[in-house]
Every structure is written in C-alpha cells, then in structure tokens.
C-alpha positions in Angstrom: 35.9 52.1 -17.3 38.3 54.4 -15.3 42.4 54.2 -15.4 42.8 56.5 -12.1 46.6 57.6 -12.6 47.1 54.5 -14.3 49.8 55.6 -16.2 51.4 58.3 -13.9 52.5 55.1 -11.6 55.4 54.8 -14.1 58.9 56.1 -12.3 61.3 57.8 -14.6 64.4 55.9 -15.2 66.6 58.8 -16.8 68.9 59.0 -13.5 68.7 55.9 -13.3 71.9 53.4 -12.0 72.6 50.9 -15.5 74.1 48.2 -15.0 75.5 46.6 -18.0 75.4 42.8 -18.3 79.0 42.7 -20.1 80.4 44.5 -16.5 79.8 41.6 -15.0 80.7 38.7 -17.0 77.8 38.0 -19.9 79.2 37.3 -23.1 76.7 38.0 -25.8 77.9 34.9 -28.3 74.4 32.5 -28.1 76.4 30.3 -26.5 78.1 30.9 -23.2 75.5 30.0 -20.3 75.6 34.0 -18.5 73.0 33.0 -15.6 75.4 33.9 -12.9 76.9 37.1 -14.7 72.9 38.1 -15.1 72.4 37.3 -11.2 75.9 39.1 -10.0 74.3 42.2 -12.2 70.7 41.8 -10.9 72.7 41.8 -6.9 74.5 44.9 -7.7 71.0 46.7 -8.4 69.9 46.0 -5.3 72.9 46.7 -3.2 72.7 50.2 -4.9 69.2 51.3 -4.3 67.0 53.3 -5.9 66.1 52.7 -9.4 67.8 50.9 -12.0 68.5 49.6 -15.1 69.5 46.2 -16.0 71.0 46.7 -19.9 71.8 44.6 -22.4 73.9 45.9 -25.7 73.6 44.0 -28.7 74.4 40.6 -29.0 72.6 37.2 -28.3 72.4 36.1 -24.2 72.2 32.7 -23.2 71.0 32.6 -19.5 68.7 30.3 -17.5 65.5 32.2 -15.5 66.0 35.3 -13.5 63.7 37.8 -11.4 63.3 41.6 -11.5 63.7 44.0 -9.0 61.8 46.4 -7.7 62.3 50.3 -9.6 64.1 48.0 -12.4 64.0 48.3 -16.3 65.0 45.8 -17.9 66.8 47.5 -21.0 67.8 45.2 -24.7 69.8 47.2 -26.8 67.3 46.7 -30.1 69.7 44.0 -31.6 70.1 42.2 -28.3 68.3 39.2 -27.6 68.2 37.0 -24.3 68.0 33.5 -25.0 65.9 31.0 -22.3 68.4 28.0 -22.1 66.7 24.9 -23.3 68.1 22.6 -20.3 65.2 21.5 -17.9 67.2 21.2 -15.4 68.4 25.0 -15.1 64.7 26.0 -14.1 63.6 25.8 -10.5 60.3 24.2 -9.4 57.8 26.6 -7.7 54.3 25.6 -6.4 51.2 26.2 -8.5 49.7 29.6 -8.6 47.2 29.5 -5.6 44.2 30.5 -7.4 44.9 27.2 -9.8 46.2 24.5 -7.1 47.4 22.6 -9.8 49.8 22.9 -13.1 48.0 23.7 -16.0 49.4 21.4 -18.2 48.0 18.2 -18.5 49.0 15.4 -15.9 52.4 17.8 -15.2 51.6 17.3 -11.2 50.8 20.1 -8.9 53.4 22.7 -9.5 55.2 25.1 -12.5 58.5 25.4 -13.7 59.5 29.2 -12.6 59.1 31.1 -15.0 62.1 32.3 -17.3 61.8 36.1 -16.7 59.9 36.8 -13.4 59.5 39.3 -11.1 57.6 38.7 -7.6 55.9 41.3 -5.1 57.9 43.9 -6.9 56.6 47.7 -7.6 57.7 49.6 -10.9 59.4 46.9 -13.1 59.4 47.6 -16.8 60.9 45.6 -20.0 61.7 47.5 -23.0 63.7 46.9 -26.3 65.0 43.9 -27.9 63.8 40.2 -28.0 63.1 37.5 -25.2 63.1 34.0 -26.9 62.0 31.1 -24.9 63.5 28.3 -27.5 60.1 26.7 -27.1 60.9 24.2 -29.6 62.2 22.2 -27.0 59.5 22.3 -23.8 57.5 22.0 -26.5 58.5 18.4 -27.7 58.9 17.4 -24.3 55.0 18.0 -23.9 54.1 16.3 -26.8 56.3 13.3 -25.5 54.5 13.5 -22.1 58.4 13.6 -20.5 57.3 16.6 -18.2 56.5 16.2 -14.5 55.9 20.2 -14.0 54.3 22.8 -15.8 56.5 24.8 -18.7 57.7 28.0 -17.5 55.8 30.7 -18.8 58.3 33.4 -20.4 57.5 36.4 -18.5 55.4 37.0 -15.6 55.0 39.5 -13.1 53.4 37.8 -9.9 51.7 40.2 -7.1 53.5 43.2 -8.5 52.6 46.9 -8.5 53.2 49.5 -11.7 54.4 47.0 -14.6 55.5 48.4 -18.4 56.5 46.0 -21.2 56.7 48.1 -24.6 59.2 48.1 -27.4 59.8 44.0 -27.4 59.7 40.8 -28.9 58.6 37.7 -27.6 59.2 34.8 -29.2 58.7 30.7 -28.7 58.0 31.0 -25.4 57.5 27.7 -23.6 53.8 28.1 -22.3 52.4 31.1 -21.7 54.1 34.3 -23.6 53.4 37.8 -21.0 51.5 36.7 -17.8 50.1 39.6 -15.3 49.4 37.7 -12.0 47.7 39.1 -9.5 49.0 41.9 -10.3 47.9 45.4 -10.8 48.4 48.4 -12.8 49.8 47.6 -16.0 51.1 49.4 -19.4 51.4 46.7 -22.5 52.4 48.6 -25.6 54.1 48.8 -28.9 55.0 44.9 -28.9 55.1 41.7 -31.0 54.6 38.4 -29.8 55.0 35.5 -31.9 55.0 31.5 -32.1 54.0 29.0 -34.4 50.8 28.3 -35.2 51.4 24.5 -34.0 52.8 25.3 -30.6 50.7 23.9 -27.9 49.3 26.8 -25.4 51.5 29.6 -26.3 49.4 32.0 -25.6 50.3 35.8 -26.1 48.6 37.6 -23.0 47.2 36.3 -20.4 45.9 39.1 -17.7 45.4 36.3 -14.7 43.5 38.3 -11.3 44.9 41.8 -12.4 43.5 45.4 -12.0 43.9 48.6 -13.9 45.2 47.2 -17.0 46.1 48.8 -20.6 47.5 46.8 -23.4 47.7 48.7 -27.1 49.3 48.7 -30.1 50.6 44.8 -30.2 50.9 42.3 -32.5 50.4 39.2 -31.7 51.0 36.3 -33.5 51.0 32.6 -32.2 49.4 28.8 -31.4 46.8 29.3 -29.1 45.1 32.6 -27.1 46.2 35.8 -28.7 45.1 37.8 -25.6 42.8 36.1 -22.5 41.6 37.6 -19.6 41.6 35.1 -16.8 40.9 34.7 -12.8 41.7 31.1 -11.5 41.0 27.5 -11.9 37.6 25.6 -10.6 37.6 25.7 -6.3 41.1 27.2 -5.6 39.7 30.0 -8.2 36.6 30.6 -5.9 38.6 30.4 -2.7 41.5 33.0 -3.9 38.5 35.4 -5.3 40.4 37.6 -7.1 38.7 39.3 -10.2 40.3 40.5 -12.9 38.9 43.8 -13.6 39.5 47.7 -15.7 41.2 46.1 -18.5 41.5 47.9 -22.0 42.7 45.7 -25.2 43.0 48.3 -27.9 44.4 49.7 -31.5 45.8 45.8 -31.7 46.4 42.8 -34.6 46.1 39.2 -33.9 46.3 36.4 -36.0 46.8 32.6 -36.6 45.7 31.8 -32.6 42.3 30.7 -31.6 40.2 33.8 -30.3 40.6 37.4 -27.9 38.8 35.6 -25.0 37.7 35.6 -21.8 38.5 32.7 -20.1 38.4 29.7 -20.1 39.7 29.9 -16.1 37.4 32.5 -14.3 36.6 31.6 -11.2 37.5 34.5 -9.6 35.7 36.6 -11.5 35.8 39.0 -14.6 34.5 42.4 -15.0 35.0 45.6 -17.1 36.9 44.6 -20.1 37.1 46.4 -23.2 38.4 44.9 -26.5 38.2 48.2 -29.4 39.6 48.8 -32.6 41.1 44.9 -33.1 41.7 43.2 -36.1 41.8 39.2 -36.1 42.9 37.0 -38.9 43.2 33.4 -39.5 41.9 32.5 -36.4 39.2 30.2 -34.6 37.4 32.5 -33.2 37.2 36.7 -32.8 35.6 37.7 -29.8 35.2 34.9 -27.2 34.3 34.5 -23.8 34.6 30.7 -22.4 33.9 29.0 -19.0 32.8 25.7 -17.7 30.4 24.0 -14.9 32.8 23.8 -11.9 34.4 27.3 -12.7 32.1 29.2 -10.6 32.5 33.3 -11.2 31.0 35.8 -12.9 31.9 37.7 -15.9 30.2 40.8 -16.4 30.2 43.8 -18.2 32.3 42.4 -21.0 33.0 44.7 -24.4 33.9 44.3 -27.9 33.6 46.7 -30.2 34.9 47.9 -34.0 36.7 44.5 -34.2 37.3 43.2 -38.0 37.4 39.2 -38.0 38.9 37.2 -41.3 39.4 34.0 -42.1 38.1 31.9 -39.4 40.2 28.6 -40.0 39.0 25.1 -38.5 36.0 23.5 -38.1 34.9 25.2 -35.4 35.7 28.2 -36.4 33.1 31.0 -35.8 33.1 34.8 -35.8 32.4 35.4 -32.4 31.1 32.9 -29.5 29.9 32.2 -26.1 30.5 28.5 -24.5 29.6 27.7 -21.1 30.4 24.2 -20.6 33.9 24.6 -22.0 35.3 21.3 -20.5 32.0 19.2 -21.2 30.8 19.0 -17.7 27.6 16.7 -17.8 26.8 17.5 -14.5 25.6 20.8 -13.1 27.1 21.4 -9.9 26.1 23.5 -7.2 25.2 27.6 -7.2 29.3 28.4 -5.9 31.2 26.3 -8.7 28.3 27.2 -11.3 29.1 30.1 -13.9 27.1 33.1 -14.4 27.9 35.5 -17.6 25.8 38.8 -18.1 26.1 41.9 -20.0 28.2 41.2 -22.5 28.2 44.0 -25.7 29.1 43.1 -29.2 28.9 45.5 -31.6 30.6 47.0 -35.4 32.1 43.6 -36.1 32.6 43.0 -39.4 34.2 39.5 -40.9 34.9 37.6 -44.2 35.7 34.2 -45.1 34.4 32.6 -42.0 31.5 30.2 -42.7 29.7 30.5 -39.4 28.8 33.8 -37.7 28.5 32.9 -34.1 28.0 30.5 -30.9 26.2 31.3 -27.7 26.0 28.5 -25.8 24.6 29.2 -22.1 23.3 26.7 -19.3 20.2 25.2 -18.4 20.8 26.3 -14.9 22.6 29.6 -15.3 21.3 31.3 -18.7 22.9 34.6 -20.1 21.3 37.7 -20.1 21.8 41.4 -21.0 23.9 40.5 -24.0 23.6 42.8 -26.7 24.7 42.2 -30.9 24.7 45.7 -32.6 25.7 46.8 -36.0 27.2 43.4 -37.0 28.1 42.9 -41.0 29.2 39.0 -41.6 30.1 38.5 -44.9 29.7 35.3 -46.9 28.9 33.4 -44.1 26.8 30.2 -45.0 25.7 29.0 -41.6 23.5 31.2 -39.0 23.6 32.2 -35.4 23.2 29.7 -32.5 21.9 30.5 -29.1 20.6 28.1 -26.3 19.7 29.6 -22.9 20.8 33.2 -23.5 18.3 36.6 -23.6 19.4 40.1 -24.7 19.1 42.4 -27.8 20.2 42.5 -31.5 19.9 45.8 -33.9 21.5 45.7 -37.0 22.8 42.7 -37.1 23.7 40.4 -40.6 22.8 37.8 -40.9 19.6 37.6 -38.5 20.9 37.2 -34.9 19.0 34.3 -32.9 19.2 36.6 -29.5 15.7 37.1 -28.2 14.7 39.3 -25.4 
C-alpha cells in the first residue's frame, strides 16, 4: 500500500492569520448561543486570505453547526470545548449524500441534518486540541422516540475535501456518526479519543466513506456502535456514484465497548487496500469484520488485518472475527451489478480471550469468497468453532482448527 506524499500535503500554519473567537463576540460560559460570533470569525478568515487559524482559548462554546475553510485549522486551547447546541431547529437540512440517496437513519426521509462541524470542497483543513461534544443525549432520544424527519447530523465531516488533519481532540456524544471522511482524500487521523456510550444508537467513531490515501493512528476509540468502518455508498446510488474507498491504514490503535473494526456494511462503491495493524479490541461484538448485503453491489478486495488482540467479545453474537454477506437478510439474490463480491481478504497474528466463538464467514450461494487467508491465529478459551459457508482460501496455524478449505 503506497501513501505518495501523503503527509507532505499538510500546509504549515506557524504564520498563520488566528483569529480568536472572543475577538468577535464568543463568550466561553456553556451557555451563550456564539453561532454568529463563530460565523463573523470564520468570514474574517476568508476576507483575509491565505491560511488561518480559527482559535478557541479555554472555556466551554455553545454554538450551532459551522463549516471550515479552506487552509484553516481549527485550533481548542486544550481546556476549551465547543458544545453542539441541542435545538433541532438551529441545524440546516441538506440532501442525502449522493452515493446513499437516502438518510441513513431509519424512516428519517431522504435527506441529513448538516452536519455540526463541516467543511465542503475545501483543501488543507485541520482540527487540533481540545473537545467537540455533540450533546447526543438529546438526538439521541429523539430517535428512540421516532420524532425525527431527517437524519442526525454527524459531528464532523469533511465532504469532497483535499489534505484533511484531525489530531490532538476529543470527540464526544456525537449525534450520529463521530469523524466522517466523504469523498474525500488524503487524510491524517492521529493522537485522538473518541467516545460515547455504549447504548448510543449508531455513534460510530470513524467512518472513511469513498476516500483515498488515508492514515488513521494512535486513537482511542470508545463508543455504541462501529469503532472504525471503511465504507463506499448505499445499494444503487452506491453503484452509480462508484467511488471506492481505497489506500487506507488503521494502525497502533485501542477500541473498545462498540461492535467491530469493519468494512462495511455500505460498499457499493467499492473497497480496496485497507490495512488494520497493531489493534487492540475489547468488549466488543466483533474484532475484525467485513459486512455487506445482496443489493450492495461492489467489491472489497485486498482487505488486511494483522497483529490485532481481541477480548471479551460481549453479546450473543459476538465472535472474534467474521465475514457476513447477506448483512440485511436479503432472501433474494439479485442481479450480477447489485450482487457483492469479497476476495482476498488476510487475517493473521490475532490473538483473543474470553470470547466464546472464534469466527463467521458467511458468503453467498451466488458470489462465494475466495483468496482469504487465516494465519497464525491463537483463540483462547473459545468453546464454539469456525463457521464457513461458500468461502475458499487458506489457514496455517490457526487455533482452534479453521473450517477454510482451499
């Protein structure tokens, strides 16, 4: 996997212009609403030129959503923390993500609320320092209570942007989504925490959505659904868009209390090249995963995990590592565009405790794995064994016996 100058797209910001939030009006108190002072901040930037940096000294920063500009770092002193106002109405309605056509939360209708940080067809942002919370508590009652019309707004996402950094920050109770790369491409994740309750519904921590060229190291991630997925769109708008994600690097990273470091469920775009190294999961569903469905379409390819340590796989259907193919319980198989091929996918050093079953590949009738490889795998205590329909490949050194045939 190659990284071509990936991080040498990164701008310096040490002449850059700061403009400080208090300059223009923010009060730091949690309680004044400082949308407008954020925006008159965020206008300045721009009328300046060049590179800048949005900062924020210590304090708490109530504010409703906001974009980032091109050659801009937003800058948290480390005891600063922007708080997402929990007022529906403050959040603008955008249109679904193309490559999805629809919300992604259940019967939410066709488009998102925007997200709370954004930025959009912007090159060089970065975020660094402090703590973004999304006060999810309250998005995420409203979900439960079926009172939403629109998608929750996930708490940061970069859409069609060039040379993105996030390192140094907190995320916390985001509303949906935590950190969402969208077709987007070249991007640094590092040296950050991300955390939610296990009982929040879809928080998950990364989601790397039709992106290129992507590192993500050193994070913790802590939260109620994904800890880290790679993704590419949703069913036919997916295949249409056909945007792979691609070149991505997990690495030197600890994840816990979520439900797997996956691939998928939404690929229909495509996903190839991704490494997952040198991970630790605990009290989780699943360690490595890769899910798709009938009616997803694309092919993932050339998938890797390796030296990954799983414990504690919570639930009952909670397994090591697994493969599922029919995700959404499709009966039918569809055609050869909206069917799902996965290939060449490489497990290997994995090592778990107290997690009863040690894995789940479950392929298609109509579009069976191959190439998939299980190497030097150690599962320890685990009562149940290995299950495999429609999948070929190779196992060496693998405890206990692996049910992949050739």
């Amino acid at each position: 996997m190659m990284f071509i100058g990936l991080l040498s797209i990164f701008y310096c910001l040490t002449s850059a212009a700061v403009f400080n939030v208090l300059n223009y009006g923010a009060v730091g108190d949690g309680t004044t609403l400082n949308t407008k002072a954020i925006s008159s901040a965020i206008t300045a930037a721009k009328q300046a030129g060049g590179s800048s940096t949005l900062y924020f000294p210590s304090g708490k920063y109530l504010t409703g959503p906001f974009n980032l500009t091109s050659n801009m770092q937003l800058s948290l002193d480390p005891a600063a923390t922007i708080l997402a106002v929990p007022d529906m109405t403050q959040f603008g309605i955008v249109p679904a993500w193309p490559s999805y056509g629809t919300g992604r939360d259940t019967n939410t209708g066709p488009d998102n609320y925007e997200p709370f940080i954004g930025a959009y067809n912007a090159q060089n942002v970065s975020i660094t320092g402090g703590t973004i919370d999304g006060q999810g508590q309250y998005w995420w009652d409203l979900y439960r209570a079926k009172q939403l019309h629109h998608s929750r707004p996930v708490l940061v996402q970069f859409q069609w942007c060039d040379g993105v950094k996030v390192t140094n920050t907190l995320l916390r109770n985001s509303p949906f989504w935590n950190l969402h790369p969208l077709y987007t491409n070249d991007v640094y994740i590092a040296d950050m925490t991300i955390l939610a309750p296990q009982t929040s519904p879809n928080t998950d921590g990364i989601d790397v959505d039709s992106s290129t060229n992507v590192l993500i190291e050193r994070v913790t991630v802590t939260n109620g659904d994904d800890m880290i997925a790679i993704k590419s769109g949703f069913n036919m708008p997916g295949i249409l868009y056909g945007k792979p994600s691609a070149n991505v690097i997990i690495r030197d990273s600890v994840f816990a209390n979520g439900h797997g470091i996956s691939v998928g469920s939404e690929t229909s775009g495509g996903v190839r090249n991704i490494t997952f190294e040198n991970c630790e999961v605990t009290n989780a569903v699943n360690g490595p995963r890769v899910k798709t469905s009938r009616g997803r379409g694309g092919i993932i390819q050339d998938i890797v995990f390796k030296n990954i340590t799983v414990r504690n796989c919570y639930g009952s259907s909670g397994v090591v590592m697994s493969t599922g193919m029919n995700y959404d319980n499709i009966p039918n198989p569809g055609n050869a565009t909206t069917t799902p091929i996965v290939r060449d996918i490489t497990i290997s050093d994995v090592r778990s405790t107290q997690c009863s079953k040690p894995g789940s590949f479950i392929c298609l009738p109509e579009s069976h794995c191959t190439g998939f490889s299980l190497q030097d795998i150690d599962l320890v205590g685990v009562t149940g064994s290995f299950s495999c329909q429609y999948i070929t490949g190779k196992s060496m050194n693998v405890s206990p016996a692996s049910c992949i045939q050739p």
